[in-house]
PDB file of N, CA, C and O in Angstrom:
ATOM      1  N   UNK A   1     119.118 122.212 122.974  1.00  0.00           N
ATOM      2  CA  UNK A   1     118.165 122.977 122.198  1.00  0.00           C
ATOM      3  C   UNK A   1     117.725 124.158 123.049  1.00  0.00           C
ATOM      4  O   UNK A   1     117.635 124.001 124.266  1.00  0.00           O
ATOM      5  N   UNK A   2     117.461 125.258 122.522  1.00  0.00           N
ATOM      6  CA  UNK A   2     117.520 126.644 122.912  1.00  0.00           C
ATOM      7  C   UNK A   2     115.642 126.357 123.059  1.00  0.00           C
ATOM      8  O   UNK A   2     115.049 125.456 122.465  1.00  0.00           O
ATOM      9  N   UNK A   3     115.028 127.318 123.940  1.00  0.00           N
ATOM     10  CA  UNK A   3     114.000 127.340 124.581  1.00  0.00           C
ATOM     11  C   UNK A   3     113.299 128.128 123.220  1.00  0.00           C
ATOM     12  O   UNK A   3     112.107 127.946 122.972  1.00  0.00           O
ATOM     13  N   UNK A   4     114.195 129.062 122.322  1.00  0.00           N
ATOM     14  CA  UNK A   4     113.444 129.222 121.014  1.00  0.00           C
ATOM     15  C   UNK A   4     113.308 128.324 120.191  1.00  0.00           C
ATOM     16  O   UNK A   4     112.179 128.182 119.721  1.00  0.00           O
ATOM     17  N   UNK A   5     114.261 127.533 119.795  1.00  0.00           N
ATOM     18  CA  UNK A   5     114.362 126.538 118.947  1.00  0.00           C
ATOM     19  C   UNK A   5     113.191 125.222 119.331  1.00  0.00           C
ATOM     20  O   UNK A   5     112.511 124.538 118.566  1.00  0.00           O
ATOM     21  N   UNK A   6     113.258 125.216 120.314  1.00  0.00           N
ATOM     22  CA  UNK A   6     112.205 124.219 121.175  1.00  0.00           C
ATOM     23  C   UNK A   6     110.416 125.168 120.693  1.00  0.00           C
ATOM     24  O   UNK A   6     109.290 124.745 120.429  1.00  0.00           O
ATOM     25  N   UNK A   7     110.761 125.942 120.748  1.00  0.00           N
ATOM     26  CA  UNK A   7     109.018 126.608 120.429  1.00  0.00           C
ATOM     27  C   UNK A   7     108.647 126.550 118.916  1.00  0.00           C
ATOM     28  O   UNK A   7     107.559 126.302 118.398  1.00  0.00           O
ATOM     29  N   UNK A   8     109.772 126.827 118.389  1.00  0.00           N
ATOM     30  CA  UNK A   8     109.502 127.459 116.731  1.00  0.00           C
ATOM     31  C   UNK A   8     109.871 125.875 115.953  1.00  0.00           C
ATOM     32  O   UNK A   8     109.690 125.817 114.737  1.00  0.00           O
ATOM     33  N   UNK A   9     110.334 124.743 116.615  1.00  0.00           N
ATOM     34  CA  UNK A   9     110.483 123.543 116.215  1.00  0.00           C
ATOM     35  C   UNK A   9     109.196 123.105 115.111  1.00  0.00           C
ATOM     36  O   UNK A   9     108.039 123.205 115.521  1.00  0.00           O
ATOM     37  N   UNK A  10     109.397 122.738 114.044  1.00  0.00           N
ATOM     38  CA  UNK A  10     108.922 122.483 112.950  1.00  0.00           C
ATOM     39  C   UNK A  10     107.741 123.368 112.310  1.00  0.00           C
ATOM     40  O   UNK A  10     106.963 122.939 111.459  1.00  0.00           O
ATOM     41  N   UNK A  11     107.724 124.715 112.866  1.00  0.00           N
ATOM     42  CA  UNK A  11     107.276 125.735 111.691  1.00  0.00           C
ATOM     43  C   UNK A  11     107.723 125.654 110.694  1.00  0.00           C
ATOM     44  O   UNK A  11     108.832 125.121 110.721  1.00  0.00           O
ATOM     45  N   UNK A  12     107.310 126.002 109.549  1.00  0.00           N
ATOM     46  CA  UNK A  12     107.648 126.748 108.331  1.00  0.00           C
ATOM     47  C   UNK A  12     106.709 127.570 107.839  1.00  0.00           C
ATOM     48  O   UNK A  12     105.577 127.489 108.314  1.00  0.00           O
ATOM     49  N   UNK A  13     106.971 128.460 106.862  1.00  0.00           N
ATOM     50  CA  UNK A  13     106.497 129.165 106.582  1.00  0.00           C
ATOM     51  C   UNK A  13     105.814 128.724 104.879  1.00  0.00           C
ATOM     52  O   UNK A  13     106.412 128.260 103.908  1.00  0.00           O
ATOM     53  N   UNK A  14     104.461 129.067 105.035  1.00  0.00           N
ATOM     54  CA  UNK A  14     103.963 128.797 103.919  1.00  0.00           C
ATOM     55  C   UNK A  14     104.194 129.720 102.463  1.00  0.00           C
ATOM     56  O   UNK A  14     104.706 130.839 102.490  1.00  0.00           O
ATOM     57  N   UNK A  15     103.882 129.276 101.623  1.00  0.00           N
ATOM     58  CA  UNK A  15     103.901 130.131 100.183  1.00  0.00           C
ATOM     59  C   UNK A  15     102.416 130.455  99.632  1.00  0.00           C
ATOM     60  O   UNK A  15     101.491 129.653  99.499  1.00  0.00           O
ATOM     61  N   UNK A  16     102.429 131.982  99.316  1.00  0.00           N
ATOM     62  CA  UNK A  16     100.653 131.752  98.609  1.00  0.00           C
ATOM     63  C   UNK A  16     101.280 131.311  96.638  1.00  0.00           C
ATOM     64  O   UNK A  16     100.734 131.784  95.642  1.00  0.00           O
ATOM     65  N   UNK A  17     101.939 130.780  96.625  1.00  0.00           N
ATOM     66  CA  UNK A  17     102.417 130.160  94.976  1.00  0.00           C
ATOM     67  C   UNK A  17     102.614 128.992  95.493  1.00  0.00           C
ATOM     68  O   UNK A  17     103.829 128.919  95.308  1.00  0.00           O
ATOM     69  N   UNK A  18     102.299 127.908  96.062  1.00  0.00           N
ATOM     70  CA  UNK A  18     102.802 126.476  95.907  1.00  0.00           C
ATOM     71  C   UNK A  18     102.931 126.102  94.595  1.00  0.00           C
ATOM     72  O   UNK A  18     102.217 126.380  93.632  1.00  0.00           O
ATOM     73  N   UNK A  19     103.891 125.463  94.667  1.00  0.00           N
ATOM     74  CA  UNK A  19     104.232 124.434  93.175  1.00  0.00           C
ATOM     75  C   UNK A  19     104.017 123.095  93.450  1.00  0.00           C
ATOM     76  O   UNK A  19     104.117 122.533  94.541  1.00  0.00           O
ATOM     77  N   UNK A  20     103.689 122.589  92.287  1.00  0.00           N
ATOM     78  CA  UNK A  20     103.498 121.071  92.048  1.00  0.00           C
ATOM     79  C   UNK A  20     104.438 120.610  90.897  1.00  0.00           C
ATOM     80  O   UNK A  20     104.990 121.375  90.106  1.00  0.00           O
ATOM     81  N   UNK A  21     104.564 118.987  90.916  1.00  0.00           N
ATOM     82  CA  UNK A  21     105.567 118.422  90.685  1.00  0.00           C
ATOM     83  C   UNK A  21     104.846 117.198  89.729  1.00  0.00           C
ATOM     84  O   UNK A  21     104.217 116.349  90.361  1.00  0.00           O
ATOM     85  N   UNK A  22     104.896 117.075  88.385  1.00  0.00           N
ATOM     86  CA  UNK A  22     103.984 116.017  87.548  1.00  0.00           C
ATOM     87  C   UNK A  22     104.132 114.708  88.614  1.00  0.00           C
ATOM     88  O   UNK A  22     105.065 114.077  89.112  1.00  0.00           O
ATOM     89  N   UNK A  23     102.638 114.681  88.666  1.00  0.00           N
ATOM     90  CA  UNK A  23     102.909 112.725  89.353  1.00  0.00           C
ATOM     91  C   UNK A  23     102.319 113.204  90.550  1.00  0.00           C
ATOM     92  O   UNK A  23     101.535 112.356  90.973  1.00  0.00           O
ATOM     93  N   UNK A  24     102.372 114.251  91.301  1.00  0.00           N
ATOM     94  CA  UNK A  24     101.785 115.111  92.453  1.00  0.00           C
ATOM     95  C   UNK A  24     100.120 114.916  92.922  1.00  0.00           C
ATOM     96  O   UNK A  24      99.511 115.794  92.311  1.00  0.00           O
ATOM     97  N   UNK A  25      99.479 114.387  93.477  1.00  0.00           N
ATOM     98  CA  UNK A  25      97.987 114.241  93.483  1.00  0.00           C
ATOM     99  C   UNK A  25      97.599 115.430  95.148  1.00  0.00           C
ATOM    100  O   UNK A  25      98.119 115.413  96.264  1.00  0.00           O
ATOM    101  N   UNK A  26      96.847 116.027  94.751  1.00  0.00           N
ATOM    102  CA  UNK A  26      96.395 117.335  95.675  1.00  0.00           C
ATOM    103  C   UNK A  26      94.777 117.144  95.728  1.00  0.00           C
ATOM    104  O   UNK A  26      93.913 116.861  94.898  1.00  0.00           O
ATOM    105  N   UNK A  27      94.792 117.316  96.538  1.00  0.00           N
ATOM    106  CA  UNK A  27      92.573 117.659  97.028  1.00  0.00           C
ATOM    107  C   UNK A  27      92.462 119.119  97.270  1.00  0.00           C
ATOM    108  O   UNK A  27      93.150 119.784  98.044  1.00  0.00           O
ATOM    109  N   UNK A  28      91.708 119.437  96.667  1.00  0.00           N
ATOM    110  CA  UNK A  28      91.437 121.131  96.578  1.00  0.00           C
ATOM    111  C   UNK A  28      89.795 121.204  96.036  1.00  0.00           C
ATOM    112  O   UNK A  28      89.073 120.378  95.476  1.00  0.00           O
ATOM    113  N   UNK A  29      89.597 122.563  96.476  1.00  0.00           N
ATOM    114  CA  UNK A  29      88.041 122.473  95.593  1.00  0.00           C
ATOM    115  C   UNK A  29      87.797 123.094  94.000  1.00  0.00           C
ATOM    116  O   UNK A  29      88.679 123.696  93.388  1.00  0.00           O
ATOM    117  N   UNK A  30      86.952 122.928  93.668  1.00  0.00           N
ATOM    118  CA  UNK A  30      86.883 123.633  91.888  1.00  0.00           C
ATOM    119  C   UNK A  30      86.146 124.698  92.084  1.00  0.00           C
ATOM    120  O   UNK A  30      84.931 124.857  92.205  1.00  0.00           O
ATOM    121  N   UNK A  31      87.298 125.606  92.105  1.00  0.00           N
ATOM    122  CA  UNK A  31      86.403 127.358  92.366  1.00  0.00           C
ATOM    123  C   UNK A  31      85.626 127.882  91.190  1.00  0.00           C
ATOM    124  O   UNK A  31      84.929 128.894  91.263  1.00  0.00           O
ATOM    125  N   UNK A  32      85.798 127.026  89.910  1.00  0.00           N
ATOM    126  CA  UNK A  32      84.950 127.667  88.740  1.00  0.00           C
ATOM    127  C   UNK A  32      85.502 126.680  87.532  1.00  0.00           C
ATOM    128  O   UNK A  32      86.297 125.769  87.767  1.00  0.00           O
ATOM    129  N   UNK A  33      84.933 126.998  86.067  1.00  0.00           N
ATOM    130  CA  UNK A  33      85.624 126.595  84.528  1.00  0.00           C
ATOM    131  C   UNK A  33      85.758 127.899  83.919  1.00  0.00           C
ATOM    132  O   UNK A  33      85.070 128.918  83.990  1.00  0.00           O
ATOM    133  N   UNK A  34      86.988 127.559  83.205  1.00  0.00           N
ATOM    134  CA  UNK A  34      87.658 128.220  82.344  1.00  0.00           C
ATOM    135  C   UNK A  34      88.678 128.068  81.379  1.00  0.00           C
ATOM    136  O   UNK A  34      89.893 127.918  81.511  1.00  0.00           O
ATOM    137  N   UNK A  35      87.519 128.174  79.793  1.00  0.00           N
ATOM    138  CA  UNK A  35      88.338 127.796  78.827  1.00  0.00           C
ATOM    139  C   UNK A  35      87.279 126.146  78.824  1.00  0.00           C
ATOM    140  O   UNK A  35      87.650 125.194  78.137  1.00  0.00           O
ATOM    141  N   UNK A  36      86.844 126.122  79.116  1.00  0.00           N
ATOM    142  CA  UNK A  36      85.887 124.739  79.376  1.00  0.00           C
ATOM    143  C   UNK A  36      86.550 123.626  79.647  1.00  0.00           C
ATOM    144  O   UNK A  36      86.643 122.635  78.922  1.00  0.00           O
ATOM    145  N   UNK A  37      87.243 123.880  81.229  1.00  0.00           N
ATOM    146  CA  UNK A  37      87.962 123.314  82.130  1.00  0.00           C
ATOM    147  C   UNK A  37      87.798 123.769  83.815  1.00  0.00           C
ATOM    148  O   UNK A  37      87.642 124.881  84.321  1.00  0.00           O
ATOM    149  N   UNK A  38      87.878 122.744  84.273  1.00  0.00           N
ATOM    150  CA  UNK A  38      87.225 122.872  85.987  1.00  0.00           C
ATOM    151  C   UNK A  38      88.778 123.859  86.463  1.00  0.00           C
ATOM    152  O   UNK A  38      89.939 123.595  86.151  1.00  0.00           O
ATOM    153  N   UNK A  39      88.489 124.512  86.933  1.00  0.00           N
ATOM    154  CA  UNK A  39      89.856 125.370  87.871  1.00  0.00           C
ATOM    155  C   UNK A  39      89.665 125.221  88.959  1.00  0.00           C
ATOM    156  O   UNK A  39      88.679 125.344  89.685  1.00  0.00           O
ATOM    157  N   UNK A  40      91.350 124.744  89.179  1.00  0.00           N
ATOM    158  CA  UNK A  40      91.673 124.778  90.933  1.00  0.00           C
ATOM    159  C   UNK A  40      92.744 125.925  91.066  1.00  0.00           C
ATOM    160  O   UNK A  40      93.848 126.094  90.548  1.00  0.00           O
ATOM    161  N   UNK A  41      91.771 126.853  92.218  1.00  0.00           N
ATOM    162  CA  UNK A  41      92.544 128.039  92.667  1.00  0.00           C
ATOM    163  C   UNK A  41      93.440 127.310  94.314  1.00  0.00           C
ATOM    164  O   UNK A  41      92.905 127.167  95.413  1.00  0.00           O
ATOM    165  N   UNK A  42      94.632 127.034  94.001  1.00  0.00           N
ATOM    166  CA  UNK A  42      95.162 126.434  95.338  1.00  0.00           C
ATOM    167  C   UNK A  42      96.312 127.971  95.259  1.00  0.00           C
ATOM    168  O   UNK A  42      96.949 128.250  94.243  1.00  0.00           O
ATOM    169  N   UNK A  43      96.365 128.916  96.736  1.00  0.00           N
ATOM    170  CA  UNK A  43      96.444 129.763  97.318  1.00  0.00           C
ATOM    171  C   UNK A  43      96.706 130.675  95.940  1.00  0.00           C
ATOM    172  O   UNK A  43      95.584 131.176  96.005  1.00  0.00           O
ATOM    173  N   UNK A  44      97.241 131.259  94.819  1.00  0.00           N
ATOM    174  CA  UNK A  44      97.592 132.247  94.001  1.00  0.00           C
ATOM    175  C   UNK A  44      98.123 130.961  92.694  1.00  0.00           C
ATOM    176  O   UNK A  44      98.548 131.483  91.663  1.00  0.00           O
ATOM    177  N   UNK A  45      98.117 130.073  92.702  1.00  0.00           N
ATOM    178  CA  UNK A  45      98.689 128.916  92.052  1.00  0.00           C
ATOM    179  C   UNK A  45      97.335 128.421  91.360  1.00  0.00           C
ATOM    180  O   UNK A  45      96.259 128.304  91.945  1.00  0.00           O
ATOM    181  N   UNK A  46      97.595 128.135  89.925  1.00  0.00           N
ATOM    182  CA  UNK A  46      96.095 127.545  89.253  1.00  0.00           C
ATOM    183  C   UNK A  46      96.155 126.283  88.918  1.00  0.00           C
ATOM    184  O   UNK A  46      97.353 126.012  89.001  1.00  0.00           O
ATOM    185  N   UNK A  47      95.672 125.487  88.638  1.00  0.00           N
ATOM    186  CA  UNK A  47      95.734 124.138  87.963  1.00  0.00           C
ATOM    187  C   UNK A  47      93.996 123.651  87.205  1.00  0.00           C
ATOM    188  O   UNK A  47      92.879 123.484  87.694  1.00  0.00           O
ATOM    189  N   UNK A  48      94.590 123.563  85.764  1.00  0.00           N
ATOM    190  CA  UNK A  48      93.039 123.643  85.320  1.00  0.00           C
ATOM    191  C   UNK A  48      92.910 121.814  84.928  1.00  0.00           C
ATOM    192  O   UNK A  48      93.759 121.019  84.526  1.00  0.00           O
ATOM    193  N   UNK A  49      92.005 121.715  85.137  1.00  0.00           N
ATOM    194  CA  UNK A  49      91.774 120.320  84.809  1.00  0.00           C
ATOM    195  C   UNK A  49      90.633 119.704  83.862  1.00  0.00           C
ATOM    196  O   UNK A  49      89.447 120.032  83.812  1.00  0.00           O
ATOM    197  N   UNK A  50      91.356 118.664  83.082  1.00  0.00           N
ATOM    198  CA  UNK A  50      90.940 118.716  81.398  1.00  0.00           C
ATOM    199  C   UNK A  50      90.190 117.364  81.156  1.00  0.00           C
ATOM    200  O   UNK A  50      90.388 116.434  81.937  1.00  0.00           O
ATOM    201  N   UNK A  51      89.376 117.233  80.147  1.00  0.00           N
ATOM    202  CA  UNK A  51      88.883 115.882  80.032  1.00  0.00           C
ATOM    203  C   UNK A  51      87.671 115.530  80.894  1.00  0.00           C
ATOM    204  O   UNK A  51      87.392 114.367  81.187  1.00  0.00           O
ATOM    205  N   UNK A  52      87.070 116.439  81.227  1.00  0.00           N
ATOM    206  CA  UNK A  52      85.684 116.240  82.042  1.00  0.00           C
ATOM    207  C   UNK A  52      84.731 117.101  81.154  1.00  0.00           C
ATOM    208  O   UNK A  52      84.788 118.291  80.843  1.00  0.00           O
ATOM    209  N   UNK A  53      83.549 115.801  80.747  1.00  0.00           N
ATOM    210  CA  UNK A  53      82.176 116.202  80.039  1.00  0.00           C
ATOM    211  C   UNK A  53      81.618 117.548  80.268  1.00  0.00           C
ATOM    212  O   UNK A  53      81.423 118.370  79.373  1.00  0.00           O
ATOM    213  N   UNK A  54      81.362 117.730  81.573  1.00  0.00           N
ATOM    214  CA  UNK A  54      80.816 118.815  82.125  1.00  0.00           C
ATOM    215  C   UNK A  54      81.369 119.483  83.655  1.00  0.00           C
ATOM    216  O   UNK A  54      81.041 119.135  84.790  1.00  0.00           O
ATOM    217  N   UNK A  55      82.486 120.748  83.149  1.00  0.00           N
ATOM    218  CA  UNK A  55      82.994 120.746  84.294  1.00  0.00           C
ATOM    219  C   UNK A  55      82.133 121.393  85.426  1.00  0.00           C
ATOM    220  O   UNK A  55      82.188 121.081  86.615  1.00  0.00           O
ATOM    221  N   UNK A  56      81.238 122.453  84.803  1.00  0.00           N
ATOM    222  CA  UNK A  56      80.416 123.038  86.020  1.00  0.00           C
ATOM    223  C   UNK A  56      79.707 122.391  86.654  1.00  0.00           C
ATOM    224  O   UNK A  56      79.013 123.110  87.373  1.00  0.00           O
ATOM    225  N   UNK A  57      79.444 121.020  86.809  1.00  0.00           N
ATOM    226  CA  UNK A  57      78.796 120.389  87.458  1.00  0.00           C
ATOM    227  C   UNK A  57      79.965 119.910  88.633  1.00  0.00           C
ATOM    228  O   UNK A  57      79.685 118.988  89.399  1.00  0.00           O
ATOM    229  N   UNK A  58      81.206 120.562  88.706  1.00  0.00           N
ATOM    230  CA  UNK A  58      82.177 119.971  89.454  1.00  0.00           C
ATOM    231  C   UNK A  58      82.096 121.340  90.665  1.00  0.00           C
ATOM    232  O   UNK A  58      82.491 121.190  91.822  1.00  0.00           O
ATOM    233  N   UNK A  59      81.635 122.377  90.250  1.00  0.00           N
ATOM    234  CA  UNK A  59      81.969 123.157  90.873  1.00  0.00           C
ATOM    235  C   UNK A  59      81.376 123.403  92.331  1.00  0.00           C
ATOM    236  O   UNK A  59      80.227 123.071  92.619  1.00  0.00           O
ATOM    237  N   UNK A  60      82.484 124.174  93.467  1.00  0.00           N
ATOM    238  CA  UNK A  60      82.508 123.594  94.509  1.00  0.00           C
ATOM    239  C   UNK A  60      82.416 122.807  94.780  1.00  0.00           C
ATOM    240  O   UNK A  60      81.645 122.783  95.739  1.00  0.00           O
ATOM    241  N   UNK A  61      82.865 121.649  94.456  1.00  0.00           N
ATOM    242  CA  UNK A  61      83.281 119.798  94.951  1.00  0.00           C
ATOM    243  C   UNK A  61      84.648 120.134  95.511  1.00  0.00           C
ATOM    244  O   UNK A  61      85.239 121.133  95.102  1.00  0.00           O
ATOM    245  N   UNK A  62      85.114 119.432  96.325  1.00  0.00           N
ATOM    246  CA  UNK A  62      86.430 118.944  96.843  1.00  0.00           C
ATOM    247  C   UNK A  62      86.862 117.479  95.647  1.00  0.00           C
ATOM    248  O   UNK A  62      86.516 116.307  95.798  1.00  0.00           O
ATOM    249  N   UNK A  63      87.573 117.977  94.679  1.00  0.00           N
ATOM    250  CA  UNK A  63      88.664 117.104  94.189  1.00  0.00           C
ATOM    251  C   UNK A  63      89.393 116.263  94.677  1.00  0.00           C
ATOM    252  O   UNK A  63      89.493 116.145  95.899  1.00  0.00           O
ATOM    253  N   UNK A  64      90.184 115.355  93.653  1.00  0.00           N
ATOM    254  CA  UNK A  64      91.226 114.350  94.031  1.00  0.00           C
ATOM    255  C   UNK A  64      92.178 114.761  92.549  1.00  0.00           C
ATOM    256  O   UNK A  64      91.369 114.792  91.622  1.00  0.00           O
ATOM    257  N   UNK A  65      93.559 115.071  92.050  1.00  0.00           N
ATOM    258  CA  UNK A  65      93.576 115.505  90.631  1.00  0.00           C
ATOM    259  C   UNK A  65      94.862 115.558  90.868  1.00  0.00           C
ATOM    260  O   UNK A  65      95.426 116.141  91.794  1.00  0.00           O
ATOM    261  N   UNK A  66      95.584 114.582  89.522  1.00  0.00           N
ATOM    262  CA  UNK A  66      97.016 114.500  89.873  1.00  0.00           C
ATOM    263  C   UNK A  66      97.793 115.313  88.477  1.00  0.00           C
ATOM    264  O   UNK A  66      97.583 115.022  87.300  1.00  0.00           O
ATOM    265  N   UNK A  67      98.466 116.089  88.840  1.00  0.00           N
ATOM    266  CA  UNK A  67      99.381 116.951  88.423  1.00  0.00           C
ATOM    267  C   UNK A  67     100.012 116.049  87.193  1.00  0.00           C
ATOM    268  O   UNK A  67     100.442 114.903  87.326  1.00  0.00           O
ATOM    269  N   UNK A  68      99.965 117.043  85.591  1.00  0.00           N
ATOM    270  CA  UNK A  68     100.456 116.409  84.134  1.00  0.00           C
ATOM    271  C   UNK A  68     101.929 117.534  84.313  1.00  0.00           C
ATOM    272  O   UNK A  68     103.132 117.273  84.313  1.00  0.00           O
ATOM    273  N   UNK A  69     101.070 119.029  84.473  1.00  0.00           N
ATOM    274  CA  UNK A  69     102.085 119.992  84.145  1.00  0.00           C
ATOM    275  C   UNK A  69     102.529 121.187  85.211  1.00  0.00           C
ATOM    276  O   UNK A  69     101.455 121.639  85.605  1.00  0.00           O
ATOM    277  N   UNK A  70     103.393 121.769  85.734  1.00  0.00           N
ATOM    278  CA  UNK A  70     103.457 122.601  85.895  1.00  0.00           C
ATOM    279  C   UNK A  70     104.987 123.700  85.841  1.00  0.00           C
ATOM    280  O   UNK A  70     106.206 123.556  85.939  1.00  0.00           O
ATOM    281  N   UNK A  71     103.628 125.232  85.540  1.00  0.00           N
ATOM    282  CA  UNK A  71     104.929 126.211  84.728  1.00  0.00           C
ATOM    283  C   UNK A  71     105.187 127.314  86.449  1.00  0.00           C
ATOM    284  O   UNK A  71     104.277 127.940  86.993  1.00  0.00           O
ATOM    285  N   UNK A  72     106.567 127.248  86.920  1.00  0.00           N
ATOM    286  CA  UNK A  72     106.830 127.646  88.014  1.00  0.00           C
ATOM    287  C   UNK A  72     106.574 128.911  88.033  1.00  0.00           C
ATOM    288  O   UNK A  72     106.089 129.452  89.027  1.00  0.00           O
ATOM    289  N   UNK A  73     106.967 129.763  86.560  1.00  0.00           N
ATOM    290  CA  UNK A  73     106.892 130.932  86.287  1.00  0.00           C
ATOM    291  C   UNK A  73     105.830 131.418  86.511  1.00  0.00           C
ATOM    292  O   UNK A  73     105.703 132.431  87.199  1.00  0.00           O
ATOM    293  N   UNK A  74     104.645 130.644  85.847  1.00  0.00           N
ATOM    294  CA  UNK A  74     103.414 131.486  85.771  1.00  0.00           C
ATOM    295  C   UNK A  74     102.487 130.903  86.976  1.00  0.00           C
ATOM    296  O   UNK A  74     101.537 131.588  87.356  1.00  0.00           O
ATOM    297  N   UNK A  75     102.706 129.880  87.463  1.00  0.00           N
ATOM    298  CA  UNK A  75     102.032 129.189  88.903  1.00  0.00           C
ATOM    299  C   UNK A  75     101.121 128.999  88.141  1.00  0.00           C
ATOM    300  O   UNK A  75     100.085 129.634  88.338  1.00  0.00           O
ATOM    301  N   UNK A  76     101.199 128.037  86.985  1.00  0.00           N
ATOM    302  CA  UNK A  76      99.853 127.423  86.371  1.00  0.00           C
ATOM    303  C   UNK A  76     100.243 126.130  86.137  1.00  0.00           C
ATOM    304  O   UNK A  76     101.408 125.767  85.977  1.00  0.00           O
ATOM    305  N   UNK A  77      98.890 125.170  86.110  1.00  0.00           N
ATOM    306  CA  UNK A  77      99.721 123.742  85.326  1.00  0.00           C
ATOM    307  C   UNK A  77      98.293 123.054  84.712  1.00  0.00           C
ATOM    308  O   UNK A  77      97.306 123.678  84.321  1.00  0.00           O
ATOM    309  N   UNK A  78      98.444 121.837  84.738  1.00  0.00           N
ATOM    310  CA  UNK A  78      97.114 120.680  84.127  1.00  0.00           C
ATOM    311  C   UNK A  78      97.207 119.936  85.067  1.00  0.00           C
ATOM    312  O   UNK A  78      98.214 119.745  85.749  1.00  0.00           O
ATOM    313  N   UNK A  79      95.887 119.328  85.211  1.00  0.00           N
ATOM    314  CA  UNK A  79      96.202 118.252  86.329  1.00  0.00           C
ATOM    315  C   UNK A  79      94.726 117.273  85.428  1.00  0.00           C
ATOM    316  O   UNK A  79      93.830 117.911  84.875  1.00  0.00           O
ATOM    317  N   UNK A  80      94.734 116.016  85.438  1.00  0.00           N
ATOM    318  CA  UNK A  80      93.882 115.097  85.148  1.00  0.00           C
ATOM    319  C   UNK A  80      92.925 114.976  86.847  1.00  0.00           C
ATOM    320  O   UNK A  80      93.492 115.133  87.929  1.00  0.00           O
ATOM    321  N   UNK A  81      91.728 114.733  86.721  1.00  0.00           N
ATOM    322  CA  UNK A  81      90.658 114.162  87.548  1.00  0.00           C
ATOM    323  C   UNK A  81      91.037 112.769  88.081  1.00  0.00           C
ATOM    324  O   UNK A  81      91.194 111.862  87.264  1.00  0.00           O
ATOM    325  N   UNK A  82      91.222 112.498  89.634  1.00  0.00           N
ATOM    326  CA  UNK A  82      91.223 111.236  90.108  1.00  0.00           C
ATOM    327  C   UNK A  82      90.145 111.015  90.560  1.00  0.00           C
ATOM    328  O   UNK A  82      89.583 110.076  89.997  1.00  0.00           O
ATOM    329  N   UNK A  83      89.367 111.666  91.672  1.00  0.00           N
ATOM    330  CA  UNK A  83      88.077 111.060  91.931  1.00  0.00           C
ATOM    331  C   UNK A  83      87.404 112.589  92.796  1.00  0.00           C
ATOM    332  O   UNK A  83      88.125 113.506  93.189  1.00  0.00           O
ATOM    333  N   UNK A  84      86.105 112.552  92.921  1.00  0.00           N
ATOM    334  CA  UNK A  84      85.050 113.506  93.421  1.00  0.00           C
ATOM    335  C   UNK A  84      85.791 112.938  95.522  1.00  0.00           C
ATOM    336  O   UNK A  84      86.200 111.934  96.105  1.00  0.00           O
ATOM    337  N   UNK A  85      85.572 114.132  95.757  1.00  0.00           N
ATOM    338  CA  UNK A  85      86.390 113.359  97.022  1.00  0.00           C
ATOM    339  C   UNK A  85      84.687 113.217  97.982  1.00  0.00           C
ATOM    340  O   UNK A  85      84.312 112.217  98.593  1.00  0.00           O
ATOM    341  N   UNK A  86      84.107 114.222  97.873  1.00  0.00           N
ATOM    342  CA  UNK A  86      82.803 113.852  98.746  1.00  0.00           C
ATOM    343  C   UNK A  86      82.178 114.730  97.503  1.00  0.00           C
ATOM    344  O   UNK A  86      82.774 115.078  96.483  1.00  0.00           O
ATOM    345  N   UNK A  87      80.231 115.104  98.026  1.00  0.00           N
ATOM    346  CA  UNK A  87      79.504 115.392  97.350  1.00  0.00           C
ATOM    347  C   UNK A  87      78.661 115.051  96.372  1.00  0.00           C
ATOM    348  O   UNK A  87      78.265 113.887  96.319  1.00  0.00           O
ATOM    349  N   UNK A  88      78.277 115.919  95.510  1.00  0.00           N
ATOM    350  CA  UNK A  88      77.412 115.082  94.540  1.00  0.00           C
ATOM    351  C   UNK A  88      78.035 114.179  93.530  1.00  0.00           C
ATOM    352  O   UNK A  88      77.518 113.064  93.472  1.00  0.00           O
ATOM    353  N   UNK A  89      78.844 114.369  92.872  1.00  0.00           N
ATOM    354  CA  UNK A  89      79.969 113.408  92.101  1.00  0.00           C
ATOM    355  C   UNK A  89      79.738 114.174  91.042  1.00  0.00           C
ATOM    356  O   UNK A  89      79.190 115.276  91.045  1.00  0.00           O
ATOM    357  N   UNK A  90      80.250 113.458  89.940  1.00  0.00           N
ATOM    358  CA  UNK A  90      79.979 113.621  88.469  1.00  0.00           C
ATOM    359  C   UNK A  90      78.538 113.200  87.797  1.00  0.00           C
ATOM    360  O   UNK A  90      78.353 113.348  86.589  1.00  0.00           O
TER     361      UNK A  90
END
């Protein structure tokens, strides 16, 4: 192994579009609602999440929320609520 290869050994390079994969569970925070749904802004990638009474009461929480849909094209998807990860809860 080359003295570069030895330094740069398991970099990669990140994406500001990550994709998700249905079945996928991610922790992120809820930067806002929209459409009267909690939104997760994860780097340029959205995922809105559905089926919560009152989402602004989520906002700025750190999530738990596992991936229904996602469109690669538009870096959007759905994700269902698993649990409040810290904070005030629901």
């Amino acid at each position: 192994m080359s003295f570069l290869s030895a330094v740069f050994a398991g970099i990669g390079f990140r994406t500001a579009t990550p994709s998700f994969a249905p079945g996928d569970e991610v922790t992120a925070f809820v930067s806002g609602v929209q459409n009267g749904e909690a939104l997760l802004r994860i780097g340029d990638s959205r995922l809105s999440v559905s089926g919560i009474d009152d989402p602004s009461t989520l906002v700025d929480e750190r999530v738990l929320v596992r991936v229904e849909s996602f469109d690669e094209t538009t870096h959007t998807g759905g994700a269902v609520l698993v649990e409040v990860v810290d904070g005030r809860g629901l």
